[in-house]
Wavefront OBJ file of the C-alpha trace (Angstrom):
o trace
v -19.997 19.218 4.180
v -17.095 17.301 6.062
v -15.754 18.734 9.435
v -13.234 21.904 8.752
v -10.192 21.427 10.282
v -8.335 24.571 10.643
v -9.705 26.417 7.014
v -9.283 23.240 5.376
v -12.373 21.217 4.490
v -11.439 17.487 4.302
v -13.751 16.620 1.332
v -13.960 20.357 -0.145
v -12.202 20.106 -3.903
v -10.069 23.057 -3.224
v -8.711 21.477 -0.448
v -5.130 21.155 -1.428
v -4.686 17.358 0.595
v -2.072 16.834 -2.198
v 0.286 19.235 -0.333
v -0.454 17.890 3.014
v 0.391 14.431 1.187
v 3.566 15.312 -0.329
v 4.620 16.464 2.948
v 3.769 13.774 5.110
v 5.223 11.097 2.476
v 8.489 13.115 2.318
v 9.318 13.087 6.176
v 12.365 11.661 6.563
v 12.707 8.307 7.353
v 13.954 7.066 11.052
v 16.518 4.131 9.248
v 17.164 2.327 6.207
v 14.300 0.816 4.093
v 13.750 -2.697 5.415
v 14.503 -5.839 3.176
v 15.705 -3.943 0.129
v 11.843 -2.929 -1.066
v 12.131 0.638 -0.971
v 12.048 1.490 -4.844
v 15.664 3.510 -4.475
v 16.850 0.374 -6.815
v 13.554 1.960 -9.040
v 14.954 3.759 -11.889
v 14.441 7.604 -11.483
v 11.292 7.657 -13.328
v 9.756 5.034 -11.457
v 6.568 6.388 -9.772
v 7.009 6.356 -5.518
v 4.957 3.474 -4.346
v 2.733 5.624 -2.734
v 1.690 7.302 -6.042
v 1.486 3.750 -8.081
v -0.585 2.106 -5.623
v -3.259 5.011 -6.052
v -2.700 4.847 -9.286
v -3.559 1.533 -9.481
v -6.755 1.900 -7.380
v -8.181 4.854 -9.779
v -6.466 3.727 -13.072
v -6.875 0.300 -13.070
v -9.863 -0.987 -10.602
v -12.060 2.318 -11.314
v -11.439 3.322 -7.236
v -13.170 6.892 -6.949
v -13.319 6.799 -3.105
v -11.888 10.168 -1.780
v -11.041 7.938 1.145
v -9.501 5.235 0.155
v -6.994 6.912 -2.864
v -6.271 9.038 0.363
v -5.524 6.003 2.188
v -3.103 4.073 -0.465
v -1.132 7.681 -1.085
v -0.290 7.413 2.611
v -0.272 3.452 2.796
v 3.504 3.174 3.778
v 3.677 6.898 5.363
v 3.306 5.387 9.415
v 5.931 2.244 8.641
v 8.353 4.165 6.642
v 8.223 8.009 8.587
v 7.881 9.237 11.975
v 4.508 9.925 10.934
v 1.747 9.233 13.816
v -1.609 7.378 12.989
v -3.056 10.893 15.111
v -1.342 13.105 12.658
v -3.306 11.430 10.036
v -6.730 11.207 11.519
v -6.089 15.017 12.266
v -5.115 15.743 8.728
v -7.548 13.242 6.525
v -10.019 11.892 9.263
v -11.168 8.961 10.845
v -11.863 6.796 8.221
v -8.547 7.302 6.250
v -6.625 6.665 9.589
v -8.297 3.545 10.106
v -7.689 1.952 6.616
v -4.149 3.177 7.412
v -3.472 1.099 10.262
v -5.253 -1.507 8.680
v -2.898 -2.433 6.165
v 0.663 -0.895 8.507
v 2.803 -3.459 9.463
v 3.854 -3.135 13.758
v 7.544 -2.852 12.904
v 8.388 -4.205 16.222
v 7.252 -7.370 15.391
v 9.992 -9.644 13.348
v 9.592 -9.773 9.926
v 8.372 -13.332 9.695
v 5.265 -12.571 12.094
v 4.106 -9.876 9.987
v 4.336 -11.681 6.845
v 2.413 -14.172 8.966
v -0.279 -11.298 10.522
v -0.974 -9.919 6.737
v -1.900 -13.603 5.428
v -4.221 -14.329 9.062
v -5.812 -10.614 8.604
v -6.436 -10.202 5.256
v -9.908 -11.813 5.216
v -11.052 -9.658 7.976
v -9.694 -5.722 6.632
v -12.393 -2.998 5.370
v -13.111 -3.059 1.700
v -10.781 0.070 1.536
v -7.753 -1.815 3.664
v -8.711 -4.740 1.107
v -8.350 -2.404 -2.464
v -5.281 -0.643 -0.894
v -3.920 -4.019 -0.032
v -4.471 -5.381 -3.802
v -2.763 -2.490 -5.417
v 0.453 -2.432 -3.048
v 0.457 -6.075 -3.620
v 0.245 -5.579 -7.638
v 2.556 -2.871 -7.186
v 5.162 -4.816 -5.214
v 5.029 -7.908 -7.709
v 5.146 -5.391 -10.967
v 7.929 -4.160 -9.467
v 9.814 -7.278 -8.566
v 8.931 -8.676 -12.179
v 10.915 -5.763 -13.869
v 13.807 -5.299 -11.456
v 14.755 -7.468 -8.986
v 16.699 -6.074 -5.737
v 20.378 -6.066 -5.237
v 20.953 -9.080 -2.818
v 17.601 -10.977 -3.949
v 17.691 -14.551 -5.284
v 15.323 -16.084 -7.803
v 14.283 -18.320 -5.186
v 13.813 -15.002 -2.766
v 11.449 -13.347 -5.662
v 9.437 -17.143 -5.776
v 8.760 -16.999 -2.091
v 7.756 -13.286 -2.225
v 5.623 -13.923 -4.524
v 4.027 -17.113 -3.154
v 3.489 -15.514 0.806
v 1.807 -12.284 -1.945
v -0.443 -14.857 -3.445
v -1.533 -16.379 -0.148
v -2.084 -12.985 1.535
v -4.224 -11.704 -1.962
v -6.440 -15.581 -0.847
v -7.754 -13.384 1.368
v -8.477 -10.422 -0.177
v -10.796 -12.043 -2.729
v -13.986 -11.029 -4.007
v -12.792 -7.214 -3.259
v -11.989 -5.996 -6.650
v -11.983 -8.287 -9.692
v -9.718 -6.402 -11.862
v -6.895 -6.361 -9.557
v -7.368 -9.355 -8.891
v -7.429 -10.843 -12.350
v -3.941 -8.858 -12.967
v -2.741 -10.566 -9.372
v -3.738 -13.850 -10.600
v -1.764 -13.154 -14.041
v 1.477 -12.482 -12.204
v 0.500 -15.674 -10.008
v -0.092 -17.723 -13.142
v 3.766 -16.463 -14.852
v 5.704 -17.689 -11.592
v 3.885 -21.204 -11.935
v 2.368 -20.589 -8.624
v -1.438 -22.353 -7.738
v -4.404 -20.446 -7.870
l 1 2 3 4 5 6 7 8 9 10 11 12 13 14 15 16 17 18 19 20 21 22 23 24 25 26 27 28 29 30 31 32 33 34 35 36 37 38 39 40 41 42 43 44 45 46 47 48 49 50 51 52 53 54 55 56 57 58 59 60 61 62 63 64 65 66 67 68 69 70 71 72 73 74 75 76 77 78 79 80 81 82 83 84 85 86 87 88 89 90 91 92 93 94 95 96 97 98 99 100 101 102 103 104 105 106 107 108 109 110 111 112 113 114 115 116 117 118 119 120 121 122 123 124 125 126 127 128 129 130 131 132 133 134 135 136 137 138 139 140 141 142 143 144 145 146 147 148 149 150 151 152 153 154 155 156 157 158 159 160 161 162 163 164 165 166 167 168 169 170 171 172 173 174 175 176 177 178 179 180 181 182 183 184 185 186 187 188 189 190 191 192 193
């Protein structure tokens, strides 16, 4: 049995974390979406990122870990919310607060440093930072494939997807399916392996 937080046992099956989820991912949002990636351009039945990258994980790599589909439903909640890493670990624990911060971006940093920071610390994340990592990246590019966003160049989707390929370099040997459907997408845009 995991610790009981209130009447709610993390791990316990009828432990509704779907509601605490949906609540958390709905917060409102302190500003605009940064650099035109925030699947409003997504046709309505486009699934939120948060619920395709988790797809992804379970659906497409085989990911059971409680943990880590925890983790990529609430991937973007900290960067995108005023969500606090606390309010997390208080909600989901330790370990899903940690793969959280793992893979959030510091927002006060310019963009060009944290495209830099995901590519230098990718090699070095948890294998559940690493699979949630994969499956936002597959998610992303998927995306991006099948509608580009207003204001985006070809050559602005090329570069995407070339700092993506050098920041999934590092993610290697974490999940070979993913990773085979990365390399696909990789492979289509002409792009080294």
């Amino acid at each position: 049995m995991h610790e009981v937080h209130g009447s709610w046992a993390r791990s316990s099956p009828s432990w509704n974390w779907a509601a605490v989820l949906t609540g958390l991912c709905q917060r409102e949002a302190p500003g605009p979406p940064p650099d035109g990636l925030s699947g409003a351009w997504l046709p309505a039945d486009t699934p939120t990122p948060c619920l395709g990258v988790a797809r992804i994980l379970s659906q497409e790599a085989g990911v059971m870990d409680i943990a880590v589909l925890q983790a990529a439903l609430l991937h973007d909640t900290v960067e995108d919310t005023d969500t606090t890493f606390s309010e997390i670990e208080e909600q989901f624990g330790e370990e899903v607060r940690r793969i959280v911060e793992e893979v959030t971006d510091d927002k006060m940093l310019p963009k060009m440093e944290r495209k830099r920071l995901q590519i230098e610390r990718a090699p070095h994340g948890s294998r559940g930072a690493k699979l949630v990592k994969l499956a936002d990246k597959l998610y992303n590019l998927r995306d991006l494939n099948r509608c580009t966003p207003a204001g985006w160049s070809e050559q602005r989707v090329q570069e995407y997807f070339l700092w993506a390929s050098q920041v999934v370099k590092g993610l290697r040997e974490t999940s070979p399916a993913l990773e085979e459907k990365l390399q696909q997408l990789f492979r289509e845009r002409g792009l080294p392996e």
